[in-house]
PDB file of N, CA, C and O in Angstrom, chain B, residues numbered from 101:
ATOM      1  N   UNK B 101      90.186 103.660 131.262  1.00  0.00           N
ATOM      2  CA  UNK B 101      91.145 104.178 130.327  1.00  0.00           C
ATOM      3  C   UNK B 101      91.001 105.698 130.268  1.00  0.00           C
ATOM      4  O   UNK B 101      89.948 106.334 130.220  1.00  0.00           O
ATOM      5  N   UNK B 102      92.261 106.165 130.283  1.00  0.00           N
ATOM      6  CA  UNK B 102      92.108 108.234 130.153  1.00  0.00           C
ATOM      7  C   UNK B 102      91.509 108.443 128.781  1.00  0.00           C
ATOM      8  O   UNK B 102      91.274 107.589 127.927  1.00  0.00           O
ATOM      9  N   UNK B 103      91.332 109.595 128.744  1.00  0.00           N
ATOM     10  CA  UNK B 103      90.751 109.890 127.618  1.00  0.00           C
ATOM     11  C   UNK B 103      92.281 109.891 126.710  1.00  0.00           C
ATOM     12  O   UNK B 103      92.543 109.261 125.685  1.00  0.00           O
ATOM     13  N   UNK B 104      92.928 110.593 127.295  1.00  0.00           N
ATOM     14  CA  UNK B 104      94.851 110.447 126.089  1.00  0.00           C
ATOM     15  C   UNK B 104      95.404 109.074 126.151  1.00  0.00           C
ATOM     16  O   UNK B 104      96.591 108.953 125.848  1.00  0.00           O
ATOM     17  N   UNK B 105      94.738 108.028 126.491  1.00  0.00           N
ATOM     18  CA  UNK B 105      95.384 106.872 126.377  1.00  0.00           C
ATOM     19  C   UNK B 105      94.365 106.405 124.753  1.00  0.00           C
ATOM     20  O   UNK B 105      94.731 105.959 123.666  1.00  0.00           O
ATOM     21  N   UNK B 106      93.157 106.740 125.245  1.00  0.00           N
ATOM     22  CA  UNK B 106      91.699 106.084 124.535  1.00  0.00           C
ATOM     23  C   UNK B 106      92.390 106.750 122.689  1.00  0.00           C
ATOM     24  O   UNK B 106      92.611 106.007 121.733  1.00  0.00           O
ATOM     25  N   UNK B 107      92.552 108.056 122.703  1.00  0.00           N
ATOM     26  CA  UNK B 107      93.202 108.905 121.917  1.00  0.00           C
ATOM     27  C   UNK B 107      93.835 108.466 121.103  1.00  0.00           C
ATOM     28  O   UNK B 107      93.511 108.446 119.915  1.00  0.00           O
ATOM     29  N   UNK B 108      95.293 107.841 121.764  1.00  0.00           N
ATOM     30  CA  UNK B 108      96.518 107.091 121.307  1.00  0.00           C
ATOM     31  C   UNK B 108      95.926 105.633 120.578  1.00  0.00           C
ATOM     32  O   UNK B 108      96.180 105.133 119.481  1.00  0.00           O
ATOM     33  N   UNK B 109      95.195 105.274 121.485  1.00  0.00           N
ATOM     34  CA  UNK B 109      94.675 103.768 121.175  1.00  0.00           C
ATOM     35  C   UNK B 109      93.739 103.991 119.739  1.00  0.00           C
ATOM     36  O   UNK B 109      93.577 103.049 118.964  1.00  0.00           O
ATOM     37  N   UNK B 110      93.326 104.937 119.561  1.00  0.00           N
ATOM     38  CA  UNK B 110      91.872 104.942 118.401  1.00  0.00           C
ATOM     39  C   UNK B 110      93.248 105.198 117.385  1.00  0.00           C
ATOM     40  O   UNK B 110      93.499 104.230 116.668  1.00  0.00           O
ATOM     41  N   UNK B 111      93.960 106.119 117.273  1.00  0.00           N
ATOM     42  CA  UNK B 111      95.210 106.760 116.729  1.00  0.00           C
ATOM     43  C   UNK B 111      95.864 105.167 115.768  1.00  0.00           C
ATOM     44  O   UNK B 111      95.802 104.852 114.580  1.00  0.00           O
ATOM     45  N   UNK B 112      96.382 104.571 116.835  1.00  0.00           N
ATOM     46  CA  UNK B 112      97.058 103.232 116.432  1.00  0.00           C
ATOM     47  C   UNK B 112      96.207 102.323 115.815  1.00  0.00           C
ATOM     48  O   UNK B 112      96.649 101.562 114.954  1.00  0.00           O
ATOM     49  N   UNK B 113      94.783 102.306 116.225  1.00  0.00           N
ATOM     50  CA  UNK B 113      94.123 101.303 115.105  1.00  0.00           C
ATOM     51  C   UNK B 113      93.466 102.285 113.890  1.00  0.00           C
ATOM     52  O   UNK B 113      92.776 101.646 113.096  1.00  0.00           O
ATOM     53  N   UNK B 114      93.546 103.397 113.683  1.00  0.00           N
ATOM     54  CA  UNK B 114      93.512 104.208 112.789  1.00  0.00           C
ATOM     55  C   UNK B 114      94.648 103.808 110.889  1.00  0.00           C
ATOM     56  O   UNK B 114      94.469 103.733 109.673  1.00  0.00           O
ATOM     57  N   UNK B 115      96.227 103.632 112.422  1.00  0.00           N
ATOM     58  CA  UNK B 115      97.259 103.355 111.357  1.00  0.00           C
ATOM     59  C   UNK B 115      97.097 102.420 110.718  1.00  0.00           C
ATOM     60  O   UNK B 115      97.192 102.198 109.511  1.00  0.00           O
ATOM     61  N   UNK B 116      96.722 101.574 111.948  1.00  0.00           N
ATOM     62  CA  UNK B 116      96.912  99.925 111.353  1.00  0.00           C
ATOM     63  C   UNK B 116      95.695  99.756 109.661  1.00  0.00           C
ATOM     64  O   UNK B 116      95.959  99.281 108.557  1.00  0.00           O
ATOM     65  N   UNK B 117      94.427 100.378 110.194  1.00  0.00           N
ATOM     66  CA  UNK B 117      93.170 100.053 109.399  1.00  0.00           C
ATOM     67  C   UNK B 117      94.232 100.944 108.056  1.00  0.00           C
ATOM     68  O   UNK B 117      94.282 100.402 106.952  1.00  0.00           O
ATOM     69  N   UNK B 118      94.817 101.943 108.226  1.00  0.00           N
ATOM     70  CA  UNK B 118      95.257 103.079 106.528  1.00  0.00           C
ATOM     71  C   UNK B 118      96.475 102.071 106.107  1.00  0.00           C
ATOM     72  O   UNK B 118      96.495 101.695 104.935  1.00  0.00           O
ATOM     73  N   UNK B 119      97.389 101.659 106.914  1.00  0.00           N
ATOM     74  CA  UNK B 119      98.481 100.345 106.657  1.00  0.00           C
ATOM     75  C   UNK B 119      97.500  99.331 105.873  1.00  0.00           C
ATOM     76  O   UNK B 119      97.307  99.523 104.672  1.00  0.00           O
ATOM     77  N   UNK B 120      96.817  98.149 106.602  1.00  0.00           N
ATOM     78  CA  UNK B 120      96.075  97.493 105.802  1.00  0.00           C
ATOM     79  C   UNK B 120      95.792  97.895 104.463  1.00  0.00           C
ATOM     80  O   UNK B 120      96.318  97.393 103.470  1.00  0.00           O
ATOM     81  N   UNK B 121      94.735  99.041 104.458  1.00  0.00           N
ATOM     82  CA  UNK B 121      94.262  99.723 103.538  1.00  0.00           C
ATOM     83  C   UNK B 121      95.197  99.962 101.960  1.00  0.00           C
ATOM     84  O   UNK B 121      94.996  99.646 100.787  1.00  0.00           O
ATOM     85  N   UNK B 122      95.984 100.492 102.503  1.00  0.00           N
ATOM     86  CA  UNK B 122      97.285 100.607 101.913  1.00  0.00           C
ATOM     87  C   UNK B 122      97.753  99.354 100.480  1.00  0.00           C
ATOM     88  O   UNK B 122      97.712  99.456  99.254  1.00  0.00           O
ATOM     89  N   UNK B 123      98.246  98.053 101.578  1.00  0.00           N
ATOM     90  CA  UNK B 123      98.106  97.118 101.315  1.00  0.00           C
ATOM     91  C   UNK B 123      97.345  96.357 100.191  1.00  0.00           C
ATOM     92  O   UNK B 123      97.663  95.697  99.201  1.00  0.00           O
ATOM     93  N   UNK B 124      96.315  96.712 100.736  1.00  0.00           N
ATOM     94  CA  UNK B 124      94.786  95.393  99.415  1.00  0.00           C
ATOM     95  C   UNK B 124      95.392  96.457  98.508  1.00  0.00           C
ATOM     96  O   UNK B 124      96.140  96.014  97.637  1.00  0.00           O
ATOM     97  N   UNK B 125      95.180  98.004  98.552  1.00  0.00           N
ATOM     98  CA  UNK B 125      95.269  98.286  97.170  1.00  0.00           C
ATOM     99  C   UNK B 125      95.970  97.868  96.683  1.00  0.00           C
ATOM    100  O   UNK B 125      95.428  97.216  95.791  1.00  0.00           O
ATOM    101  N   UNK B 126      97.160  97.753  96.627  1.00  0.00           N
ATOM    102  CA  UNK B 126      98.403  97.782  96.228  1.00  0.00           C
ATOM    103  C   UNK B 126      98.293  96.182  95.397  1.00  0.00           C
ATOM    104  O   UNK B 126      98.554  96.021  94.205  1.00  0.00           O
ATOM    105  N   UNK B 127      97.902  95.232  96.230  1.00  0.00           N
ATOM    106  CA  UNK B 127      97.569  94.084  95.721  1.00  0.00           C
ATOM    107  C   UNK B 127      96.379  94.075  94.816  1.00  0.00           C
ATOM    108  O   UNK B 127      96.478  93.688  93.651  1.00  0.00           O
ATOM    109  N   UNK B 128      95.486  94.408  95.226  1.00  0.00           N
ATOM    110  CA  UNK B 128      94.473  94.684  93.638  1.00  0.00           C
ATOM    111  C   UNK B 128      95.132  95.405  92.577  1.00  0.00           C
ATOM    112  O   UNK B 128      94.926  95.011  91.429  1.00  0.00           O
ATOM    113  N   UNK B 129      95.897  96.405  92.768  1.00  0.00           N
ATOM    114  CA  UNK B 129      96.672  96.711  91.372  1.00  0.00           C
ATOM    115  C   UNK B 129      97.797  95.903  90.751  1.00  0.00           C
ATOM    116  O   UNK B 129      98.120  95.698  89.581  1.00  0.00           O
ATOM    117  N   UNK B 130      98.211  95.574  91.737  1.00  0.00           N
ATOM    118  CA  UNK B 130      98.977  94.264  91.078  1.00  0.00           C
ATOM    119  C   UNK B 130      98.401  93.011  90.206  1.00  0.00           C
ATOM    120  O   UNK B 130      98.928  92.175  89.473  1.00  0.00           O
ATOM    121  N   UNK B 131      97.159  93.262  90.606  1.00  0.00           N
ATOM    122  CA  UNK B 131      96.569  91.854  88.980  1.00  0.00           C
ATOM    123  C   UNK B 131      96.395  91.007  89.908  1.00  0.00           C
ATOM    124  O   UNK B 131      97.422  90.392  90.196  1.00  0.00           O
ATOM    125  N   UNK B 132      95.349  90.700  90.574  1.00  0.00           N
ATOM    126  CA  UNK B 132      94.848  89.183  91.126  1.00  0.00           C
ATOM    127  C   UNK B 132      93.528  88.343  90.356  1.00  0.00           C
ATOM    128  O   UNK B 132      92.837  88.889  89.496  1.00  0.00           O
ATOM    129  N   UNK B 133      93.336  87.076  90.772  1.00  0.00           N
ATOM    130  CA  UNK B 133      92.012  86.550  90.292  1.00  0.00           C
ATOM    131  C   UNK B 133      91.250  87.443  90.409  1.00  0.00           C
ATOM    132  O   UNK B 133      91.450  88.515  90.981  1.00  0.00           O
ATOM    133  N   UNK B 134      89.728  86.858  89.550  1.00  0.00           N
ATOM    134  CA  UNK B 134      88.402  87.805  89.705  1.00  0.00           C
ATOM    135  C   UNK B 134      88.490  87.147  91.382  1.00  0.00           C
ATOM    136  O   UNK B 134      89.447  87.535  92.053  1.00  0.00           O
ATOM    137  N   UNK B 135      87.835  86.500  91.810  1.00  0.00           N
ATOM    138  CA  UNK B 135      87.541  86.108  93.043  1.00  0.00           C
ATOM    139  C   UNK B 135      88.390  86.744  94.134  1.00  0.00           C
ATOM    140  O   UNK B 135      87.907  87.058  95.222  1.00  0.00           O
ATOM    141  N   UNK B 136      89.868  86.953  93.764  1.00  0.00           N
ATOM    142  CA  UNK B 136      90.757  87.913  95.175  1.00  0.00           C
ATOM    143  C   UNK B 136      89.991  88.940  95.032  1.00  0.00           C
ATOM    144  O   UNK B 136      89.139  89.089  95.907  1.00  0.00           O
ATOM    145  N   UNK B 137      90.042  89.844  94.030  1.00  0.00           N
ATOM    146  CA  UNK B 137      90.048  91.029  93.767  1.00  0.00           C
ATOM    147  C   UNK B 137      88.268  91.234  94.205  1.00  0.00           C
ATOM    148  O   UNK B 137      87.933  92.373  94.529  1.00  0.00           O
ATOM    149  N   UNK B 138      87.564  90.515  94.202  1.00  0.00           N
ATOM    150  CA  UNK B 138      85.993  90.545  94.939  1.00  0.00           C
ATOM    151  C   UNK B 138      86.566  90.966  96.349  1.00  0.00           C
ATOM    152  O   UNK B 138      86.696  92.070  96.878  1.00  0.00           O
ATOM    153  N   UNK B 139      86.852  89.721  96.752  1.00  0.00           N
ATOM    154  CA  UNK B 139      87.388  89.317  98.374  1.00  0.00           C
ATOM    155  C   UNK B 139      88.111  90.717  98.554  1.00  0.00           C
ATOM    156  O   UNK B 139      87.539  91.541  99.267  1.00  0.00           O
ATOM    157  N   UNK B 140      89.279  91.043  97.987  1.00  0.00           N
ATOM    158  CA  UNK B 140      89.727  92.522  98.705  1.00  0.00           C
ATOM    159  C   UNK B 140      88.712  94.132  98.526  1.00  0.00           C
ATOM    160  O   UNK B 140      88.689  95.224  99.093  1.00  0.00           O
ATOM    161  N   UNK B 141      88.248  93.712  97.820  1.00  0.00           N
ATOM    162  CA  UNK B 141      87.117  94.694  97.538  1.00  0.00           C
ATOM    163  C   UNK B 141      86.026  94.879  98.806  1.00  0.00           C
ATOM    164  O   UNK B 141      85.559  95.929  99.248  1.00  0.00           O
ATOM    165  N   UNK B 142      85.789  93.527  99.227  1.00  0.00           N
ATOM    166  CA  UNK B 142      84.600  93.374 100.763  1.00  0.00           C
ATOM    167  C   UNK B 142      85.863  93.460 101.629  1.00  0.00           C
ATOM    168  O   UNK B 142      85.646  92.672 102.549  1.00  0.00           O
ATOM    169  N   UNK B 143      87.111  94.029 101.814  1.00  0.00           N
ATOM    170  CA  UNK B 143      88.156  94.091 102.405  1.00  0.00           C
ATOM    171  C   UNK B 143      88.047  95.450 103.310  1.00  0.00           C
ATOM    172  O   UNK B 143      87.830  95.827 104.462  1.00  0.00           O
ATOM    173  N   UNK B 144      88.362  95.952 101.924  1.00  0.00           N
ATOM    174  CA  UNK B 144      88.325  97.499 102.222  1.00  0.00           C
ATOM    175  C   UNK B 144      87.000  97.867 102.203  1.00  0.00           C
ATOM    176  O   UNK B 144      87.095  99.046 102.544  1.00  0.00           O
ATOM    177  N   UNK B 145      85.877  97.664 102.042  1.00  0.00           N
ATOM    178  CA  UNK B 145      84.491  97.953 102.517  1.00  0.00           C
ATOM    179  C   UNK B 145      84.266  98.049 103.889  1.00  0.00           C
ATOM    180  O   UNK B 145      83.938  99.072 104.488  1.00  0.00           O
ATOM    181  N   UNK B 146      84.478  96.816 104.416  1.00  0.00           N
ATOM    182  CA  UNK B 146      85.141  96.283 105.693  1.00  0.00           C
ATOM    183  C   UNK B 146      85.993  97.343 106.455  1.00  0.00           C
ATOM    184  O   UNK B 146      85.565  97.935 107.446  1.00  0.00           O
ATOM    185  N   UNK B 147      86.905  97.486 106.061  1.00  0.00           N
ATOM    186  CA  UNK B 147      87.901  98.372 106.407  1.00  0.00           C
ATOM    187  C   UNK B 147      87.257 100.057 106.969  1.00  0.00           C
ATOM    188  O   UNK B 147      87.250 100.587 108.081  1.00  0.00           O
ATOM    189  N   UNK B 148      86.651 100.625 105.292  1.00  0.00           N
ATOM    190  CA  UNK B 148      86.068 101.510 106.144  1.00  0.00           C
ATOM    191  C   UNK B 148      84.631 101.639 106.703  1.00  0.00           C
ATOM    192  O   UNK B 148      84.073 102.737 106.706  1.00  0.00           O
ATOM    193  N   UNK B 149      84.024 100.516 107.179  1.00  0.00           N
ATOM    194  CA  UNK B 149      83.150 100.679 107.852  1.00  0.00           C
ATOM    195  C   UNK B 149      83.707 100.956 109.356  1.00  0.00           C
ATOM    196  O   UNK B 149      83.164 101.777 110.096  1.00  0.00           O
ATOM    197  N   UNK B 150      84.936 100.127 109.767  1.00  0.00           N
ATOM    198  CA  UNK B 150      85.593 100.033 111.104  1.00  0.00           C
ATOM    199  C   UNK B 150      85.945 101.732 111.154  1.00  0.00           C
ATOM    200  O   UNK B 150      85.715 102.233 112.255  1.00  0.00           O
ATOM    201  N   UNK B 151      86.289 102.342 110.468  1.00  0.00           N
ATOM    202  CA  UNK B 151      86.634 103.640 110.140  1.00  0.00           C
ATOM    203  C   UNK B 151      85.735 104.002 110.689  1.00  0.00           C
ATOM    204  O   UNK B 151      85.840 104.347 111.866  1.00  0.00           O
ATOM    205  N   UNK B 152      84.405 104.053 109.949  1.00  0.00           N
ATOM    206  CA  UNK B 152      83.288 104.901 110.191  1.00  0.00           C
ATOM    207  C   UNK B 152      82.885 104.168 111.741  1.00  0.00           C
ATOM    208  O   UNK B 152      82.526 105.058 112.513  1.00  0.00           O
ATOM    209  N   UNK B 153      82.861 103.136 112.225  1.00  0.00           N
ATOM    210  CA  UNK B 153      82.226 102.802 113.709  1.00  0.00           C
ATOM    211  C   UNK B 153      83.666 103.240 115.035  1.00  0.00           C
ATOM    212  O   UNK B 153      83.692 102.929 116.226  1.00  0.00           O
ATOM    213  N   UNK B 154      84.747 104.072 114.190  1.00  0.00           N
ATOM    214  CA  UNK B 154      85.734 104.512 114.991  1.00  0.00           C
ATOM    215  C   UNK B 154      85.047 106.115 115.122  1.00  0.00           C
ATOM    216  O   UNK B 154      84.791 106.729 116.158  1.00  0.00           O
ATOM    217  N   UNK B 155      84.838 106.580 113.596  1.00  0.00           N
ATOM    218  CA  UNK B 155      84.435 108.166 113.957  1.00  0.00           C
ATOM    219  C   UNK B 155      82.961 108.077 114.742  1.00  0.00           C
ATOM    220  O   UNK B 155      82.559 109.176 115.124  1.00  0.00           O
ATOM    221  N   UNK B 156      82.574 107.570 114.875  1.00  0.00           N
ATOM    222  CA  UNK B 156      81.188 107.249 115.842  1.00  0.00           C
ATOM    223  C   UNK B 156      81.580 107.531 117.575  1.00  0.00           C
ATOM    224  O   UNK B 156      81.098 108.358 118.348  1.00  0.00           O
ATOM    225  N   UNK B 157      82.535 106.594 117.776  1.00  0.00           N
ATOM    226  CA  UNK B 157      82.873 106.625 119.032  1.00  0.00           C
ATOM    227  C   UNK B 157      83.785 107.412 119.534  1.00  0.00           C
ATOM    228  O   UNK B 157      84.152 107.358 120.708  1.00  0.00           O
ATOM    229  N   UNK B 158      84.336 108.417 118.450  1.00  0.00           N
ATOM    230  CA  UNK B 158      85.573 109.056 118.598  1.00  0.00           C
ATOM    231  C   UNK B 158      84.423 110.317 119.180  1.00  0.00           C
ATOM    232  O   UNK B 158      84.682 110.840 120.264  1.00  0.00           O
ATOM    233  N   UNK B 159      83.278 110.721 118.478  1.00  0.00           N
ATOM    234  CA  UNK B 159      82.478 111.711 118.157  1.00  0.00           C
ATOM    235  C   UNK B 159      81.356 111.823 119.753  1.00  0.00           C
ATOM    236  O   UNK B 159      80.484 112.626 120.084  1.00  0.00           O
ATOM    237  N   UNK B 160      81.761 110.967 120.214  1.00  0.00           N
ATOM    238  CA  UNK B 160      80.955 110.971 121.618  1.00  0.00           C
ATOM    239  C   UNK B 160      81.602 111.090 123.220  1.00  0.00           C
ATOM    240  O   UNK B 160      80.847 111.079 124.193  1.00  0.00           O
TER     241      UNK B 160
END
């Protein structure tokens, strides 16, 4: 893979992870069970850890 393909590709799962992201919040503010609102909470934890193991590999 080129490095401007690799680029594009980190780029697009970038969106997708801030889309998602986006998302849970939006649904945790909307008022869910205690138990969703756990579950989207280890969501977005989740979320930006993939973040952080993207700036890892972005950084090398």
């Amino acid at each position: 893979m080129r490095a401007n393909d690799a680029d594009k590709e980190i780029q697009d799962i970038r969106q997708n992870f801030q889309d998602t992201s986006s998302q849970t919040k939006r649904l945790m503010n909307a008022g869910c069970r205690p138990e969703e609102y756990t579950q989207l909470c280890k969501d977005l934890a989740a979320l930006d850890a993939a973040n952080q193991v993207l700036d890892q590999i972005q950084s090398k």
